[in-house]
PDB file of N, CA, C and O in Angstrom:
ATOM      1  N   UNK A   1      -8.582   2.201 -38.017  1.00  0.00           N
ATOM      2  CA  UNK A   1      -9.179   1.964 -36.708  1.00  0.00           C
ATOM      3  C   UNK A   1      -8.087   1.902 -35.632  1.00  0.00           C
ATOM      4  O   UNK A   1      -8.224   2.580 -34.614  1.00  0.00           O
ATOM      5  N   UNK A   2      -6.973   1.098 -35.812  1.00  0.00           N
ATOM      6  CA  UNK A   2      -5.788   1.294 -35.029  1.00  0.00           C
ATOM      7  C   UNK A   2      -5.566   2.454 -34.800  1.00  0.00           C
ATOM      8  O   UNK A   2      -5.634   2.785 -33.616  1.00  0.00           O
ATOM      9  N   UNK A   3      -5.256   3.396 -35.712  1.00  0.00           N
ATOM     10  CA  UNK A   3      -4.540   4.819 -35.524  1.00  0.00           C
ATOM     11  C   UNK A   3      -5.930   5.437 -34.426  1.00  0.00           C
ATOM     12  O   UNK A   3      -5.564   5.992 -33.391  1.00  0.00           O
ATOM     13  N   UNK A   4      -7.205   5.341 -34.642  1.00  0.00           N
ATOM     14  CA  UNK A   4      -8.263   5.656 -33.542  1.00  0.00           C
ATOM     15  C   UNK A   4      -8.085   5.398 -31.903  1.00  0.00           C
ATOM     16  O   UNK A   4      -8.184   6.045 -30.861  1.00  0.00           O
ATOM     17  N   UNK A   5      -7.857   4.441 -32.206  1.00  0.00           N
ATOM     18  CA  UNK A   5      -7.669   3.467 -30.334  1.00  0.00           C
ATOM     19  C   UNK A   5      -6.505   3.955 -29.903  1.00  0.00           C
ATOM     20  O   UNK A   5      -6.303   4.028 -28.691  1.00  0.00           O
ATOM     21  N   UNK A   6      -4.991   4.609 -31.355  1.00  0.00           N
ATOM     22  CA  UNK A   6      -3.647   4.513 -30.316  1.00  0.00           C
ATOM     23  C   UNK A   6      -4.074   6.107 -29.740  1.00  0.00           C
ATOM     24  O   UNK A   6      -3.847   6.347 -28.554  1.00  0.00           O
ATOM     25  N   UNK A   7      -4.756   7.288 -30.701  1.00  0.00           N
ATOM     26  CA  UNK A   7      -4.955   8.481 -30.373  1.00  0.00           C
ATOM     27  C   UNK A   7      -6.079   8.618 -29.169  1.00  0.00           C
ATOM     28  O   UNK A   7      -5.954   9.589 -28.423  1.00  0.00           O
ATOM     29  N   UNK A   8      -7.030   7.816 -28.970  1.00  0.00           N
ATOM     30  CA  UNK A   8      -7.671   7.376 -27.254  1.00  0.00           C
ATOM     31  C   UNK A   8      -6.771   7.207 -26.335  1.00  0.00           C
ATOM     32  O   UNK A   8      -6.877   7.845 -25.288  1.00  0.00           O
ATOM     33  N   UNK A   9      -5.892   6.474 -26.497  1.00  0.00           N
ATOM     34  CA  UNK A   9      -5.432   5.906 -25.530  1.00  0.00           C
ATOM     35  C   UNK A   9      -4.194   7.243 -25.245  1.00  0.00           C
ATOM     36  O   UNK A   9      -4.040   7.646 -24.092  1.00  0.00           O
ATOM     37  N   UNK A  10      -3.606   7.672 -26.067  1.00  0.00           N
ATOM     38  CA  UNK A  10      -3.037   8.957 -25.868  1.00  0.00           C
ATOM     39  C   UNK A  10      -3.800   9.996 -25.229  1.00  0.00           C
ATOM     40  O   UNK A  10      -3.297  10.824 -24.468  1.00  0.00           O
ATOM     41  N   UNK A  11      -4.944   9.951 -25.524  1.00  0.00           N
ATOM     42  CA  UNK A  11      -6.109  10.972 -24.352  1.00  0.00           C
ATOM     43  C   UNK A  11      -5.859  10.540 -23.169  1.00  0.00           C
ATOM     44  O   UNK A  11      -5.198  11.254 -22.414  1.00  0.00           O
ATOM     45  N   UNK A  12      -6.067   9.979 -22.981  1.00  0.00           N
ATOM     46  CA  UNK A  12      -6.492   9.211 -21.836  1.00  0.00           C
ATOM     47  C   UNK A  12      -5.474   9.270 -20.997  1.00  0.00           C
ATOM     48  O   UNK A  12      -5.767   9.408 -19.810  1.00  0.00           O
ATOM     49  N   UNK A  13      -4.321   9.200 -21.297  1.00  0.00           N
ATOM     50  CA  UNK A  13      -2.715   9.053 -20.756  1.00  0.00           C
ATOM     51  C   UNK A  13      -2.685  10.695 -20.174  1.00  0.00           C
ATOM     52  O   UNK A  13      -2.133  11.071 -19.140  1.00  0.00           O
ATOM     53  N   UNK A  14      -3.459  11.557 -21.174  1.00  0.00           N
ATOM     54  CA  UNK A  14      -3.018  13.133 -21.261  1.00  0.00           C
ATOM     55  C   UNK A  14      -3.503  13.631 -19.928  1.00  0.00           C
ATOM     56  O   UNK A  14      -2.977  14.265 -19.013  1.00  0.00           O
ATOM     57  N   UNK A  15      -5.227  12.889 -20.240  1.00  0.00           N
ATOM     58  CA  UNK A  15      -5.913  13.168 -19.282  1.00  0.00           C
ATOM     59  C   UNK A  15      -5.657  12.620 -17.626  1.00  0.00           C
ATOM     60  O   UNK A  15      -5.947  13.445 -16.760  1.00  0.00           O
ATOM     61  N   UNK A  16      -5.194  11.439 -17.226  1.00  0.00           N
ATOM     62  CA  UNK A  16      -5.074  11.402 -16.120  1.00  0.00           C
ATOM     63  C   UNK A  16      -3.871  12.148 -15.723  1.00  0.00           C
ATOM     64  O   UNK A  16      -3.774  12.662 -14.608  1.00  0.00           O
ATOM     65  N   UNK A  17      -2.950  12.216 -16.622  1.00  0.00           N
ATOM     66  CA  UNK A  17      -1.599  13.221 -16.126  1.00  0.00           C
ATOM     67  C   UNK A  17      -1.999  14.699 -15.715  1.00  0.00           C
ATOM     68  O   UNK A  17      -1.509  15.148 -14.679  1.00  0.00           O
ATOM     69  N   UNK A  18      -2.594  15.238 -16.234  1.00  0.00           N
ATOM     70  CA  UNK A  18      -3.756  16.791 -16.186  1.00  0.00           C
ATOM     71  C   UNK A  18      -4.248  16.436 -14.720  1.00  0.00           C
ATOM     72  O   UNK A  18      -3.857  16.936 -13.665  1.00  0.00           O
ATOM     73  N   UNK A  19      -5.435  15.210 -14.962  1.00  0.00           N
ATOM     74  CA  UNK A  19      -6.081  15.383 -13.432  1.00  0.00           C
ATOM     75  C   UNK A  19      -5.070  15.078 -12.560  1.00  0.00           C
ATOM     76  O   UNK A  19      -4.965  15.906 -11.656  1.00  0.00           O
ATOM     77  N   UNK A  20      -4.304  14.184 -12.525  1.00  0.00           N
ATOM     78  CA  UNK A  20      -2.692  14.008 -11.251  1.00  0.00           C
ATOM     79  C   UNK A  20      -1.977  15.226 -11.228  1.00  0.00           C
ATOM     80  O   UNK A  20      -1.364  15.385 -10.173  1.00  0.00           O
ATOM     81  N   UNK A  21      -1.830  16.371 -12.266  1.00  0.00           N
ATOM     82  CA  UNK A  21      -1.166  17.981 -11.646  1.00  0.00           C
ATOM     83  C   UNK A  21      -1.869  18.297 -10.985  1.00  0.00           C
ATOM     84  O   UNK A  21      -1.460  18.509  -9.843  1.00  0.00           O
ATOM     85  N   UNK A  22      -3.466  18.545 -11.297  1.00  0.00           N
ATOM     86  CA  UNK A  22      -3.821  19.592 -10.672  1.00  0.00           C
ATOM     87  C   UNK A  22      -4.540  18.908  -8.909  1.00  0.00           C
ATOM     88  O   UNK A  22      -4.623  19.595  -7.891  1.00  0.00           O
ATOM     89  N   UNK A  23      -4.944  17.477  -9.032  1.00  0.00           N
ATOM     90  CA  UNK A  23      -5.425  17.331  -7.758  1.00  0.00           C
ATOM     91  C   UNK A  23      -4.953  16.214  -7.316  1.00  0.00           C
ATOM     92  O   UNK A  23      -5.624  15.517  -6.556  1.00  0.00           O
ATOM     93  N   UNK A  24      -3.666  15.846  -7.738  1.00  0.00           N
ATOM     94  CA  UNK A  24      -2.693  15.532  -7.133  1.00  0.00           C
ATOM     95  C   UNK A  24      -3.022  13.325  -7.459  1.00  0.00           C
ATOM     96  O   UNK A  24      -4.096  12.894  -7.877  1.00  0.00           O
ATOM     97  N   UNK A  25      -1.892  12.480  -7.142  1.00  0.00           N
ATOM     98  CA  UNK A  25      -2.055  11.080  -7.558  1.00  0.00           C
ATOM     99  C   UNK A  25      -3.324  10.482  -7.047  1.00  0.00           C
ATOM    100  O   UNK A  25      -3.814  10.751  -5.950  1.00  0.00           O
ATOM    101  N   UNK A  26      -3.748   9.772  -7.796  1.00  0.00           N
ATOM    102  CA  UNK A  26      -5.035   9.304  -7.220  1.00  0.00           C
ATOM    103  C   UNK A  26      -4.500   8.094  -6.289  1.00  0.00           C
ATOM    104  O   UNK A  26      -3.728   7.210  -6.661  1.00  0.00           O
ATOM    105  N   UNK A  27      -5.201   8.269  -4.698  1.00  0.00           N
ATOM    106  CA  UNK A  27      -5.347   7.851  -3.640  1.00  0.00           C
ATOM    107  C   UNK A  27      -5.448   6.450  -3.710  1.00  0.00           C
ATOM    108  O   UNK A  27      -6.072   5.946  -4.643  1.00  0.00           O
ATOM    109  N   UNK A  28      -5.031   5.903  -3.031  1.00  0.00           N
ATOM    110  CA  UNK A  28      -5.238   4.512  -2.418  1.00  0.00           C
ATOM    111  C   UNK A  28      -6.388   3.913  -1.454  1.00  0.00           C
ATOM    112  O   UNK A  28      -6.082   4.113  -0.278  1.00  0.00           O
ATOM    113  N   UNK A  29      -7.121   3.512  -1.541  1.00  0.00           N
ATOM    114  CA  UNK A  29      -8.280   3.354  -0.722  1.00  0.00           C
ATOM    115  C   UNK A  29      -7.878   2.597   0.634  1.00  0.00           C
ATOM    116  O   UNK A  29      -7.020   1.731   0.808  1.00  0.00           O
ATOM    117  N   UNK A  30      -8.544   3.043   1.313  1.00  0.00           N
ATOM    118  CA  UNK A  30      -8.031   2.983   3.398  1.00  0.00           C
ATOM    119  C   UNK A  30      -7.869   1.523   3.376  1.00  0.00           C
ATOM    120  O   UNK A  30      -8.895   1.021   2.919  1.00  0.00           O
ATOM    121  N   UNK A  31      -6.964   0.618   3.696  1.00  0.00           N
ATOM    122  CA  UNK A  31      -7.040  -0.771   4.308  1.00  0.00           C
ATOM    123  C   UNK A  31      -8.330  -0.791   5.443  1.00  0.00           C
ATOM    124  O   UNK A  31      -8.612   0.048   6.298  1.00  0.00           O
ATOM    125  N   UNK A  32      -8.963  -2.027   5.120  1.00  0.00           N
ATOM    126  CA  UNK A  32     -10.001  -2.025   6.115  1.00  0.00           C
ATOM    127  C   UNK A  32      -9.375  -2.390   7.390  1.00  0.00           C
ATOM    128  O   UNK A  32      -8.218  -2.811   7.418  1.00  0.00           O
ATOM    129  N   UNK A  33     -10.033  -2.258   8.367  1.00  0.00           N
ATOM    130  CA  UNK A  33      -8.955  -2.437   9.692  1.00  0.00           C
ATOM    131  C   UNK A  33      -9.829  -3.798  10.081  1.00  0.00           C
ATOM    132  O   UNK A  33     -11.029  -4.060   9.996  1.00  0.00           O
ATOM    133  N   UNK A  34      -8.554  -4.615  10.593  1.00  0.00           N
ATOM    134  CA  UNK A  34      -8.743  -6.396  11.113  1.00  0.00           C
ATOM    135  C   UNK A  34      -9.509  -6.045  12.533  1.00  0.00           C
ATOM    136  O   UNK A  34      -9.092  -5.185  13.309  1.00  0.00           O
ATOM    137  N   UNK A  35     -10.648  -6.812  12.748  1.00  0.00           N
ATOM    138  CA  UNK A  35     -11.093  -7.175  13.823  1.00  0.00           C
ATOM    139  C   UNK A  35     -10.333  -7.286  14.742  1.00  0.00           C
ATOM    140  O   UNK A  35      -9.545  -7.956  14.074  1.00  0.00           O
ATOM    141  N   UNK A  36      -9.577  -7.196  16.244  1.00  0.00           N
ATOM    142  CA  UNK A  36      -8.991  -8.121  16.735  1.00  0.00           C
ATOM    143  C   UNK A  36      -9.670  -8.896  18.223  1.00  0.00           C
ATOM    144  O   UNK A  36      -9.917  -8.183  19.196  1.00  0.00           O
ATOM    145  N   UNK A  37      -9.859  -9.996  18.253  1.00  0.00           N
ATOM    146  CA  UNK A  37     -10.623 -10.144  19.408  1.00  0.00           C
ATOM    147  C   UNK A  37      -9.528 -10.068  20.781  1.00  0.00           C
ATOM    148  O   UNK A  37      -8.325 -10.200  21.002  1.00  0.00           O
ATOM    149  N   UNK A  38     -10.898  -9.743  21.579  1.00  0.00           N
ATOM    150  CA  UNK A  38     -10.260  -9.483  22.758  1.00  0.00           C
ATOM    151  C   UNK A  38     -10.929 -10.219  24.210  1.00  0.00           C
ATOM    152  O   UNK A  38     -12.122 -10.209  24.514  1.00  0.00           O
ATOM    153  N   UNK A  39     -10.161 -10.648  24.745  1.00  0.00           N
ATOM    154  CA  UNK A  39     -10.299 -11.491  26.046  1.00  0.00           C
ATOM    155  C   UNK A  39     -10.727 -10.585  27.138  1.00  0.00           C
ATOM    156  O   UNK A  39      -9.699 -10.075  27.584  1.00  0.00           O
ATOM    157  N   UNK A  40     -11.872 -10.102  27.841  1.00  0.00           N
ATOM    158  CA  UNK A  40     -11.660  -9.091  28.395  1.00  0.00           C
ATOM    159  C   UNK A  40     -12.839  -9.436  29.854  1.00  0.00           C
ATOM    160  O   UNK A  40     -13.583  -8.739  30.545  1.00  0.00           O
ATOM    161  N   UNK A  41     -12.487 -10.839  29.796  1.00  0.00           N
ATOM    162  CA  UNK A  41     -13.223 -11.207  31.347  1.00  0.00           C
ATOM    163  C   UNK A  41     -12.271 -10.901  32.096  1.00  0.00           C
ATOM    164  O   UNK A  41     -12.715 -10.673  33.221  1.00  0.00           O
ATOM    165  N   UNK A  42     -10.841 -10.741  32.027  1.00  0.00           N
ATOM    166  CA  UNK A  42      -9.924 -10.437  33.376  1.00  0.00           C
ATOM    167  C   UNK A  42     -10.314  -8.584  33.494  1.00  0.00           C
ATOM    168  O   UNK A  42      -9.725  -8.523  34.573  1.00  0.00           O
ATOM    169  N   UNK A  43     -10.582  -7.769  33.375  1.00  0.00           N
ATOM    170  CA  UNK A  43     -10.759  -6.585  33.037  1.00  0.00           C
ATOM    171  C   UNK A  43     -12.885  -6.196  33.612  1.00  0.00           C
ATOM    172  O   UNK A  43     -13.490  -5.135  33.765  1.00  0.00           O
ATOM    173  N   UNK A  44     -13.303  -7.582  33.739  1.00  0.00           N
ATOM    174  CA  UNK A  44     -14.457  -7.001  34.724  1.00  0.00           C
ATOM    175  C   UNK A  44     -14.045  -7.322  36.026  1.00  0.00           C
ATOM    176  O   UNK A  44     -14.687  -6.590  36.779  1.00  0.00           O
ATOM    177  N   UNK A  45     -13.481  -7.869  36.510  1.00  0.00           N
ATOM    178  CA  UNK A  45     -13.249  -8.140  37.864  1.00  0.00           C
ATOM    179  C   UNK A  45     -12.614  -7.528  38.364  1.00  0.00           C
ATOM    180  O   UNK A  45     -12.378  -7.724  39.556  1.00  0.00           O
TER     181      UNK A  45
END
């Protein structure tokens, strides 16, 4: 059963290296962007 899981896990290694040649490192997902408040009664007058 060991020798099963180490030859998965060797897939698996194969396989994301395959999908990272061909379409390149998988991405980082966007930082959400911070609210920032804004004071903006001087700006109606």
């Amino acid at each position: 059963m060991d020798y099963l899981e180490r030859l998965l896990d060797k897939l698996r290694e194969l396989a994301q290296k395959l999908i990272e040649g061909l379409l390149g490192p998988q991405g980082e997902p966007e930082p959400e962007l911070i609210p920032i408040p804004v004071n903006d009664r001087r700006s109606r007058r």
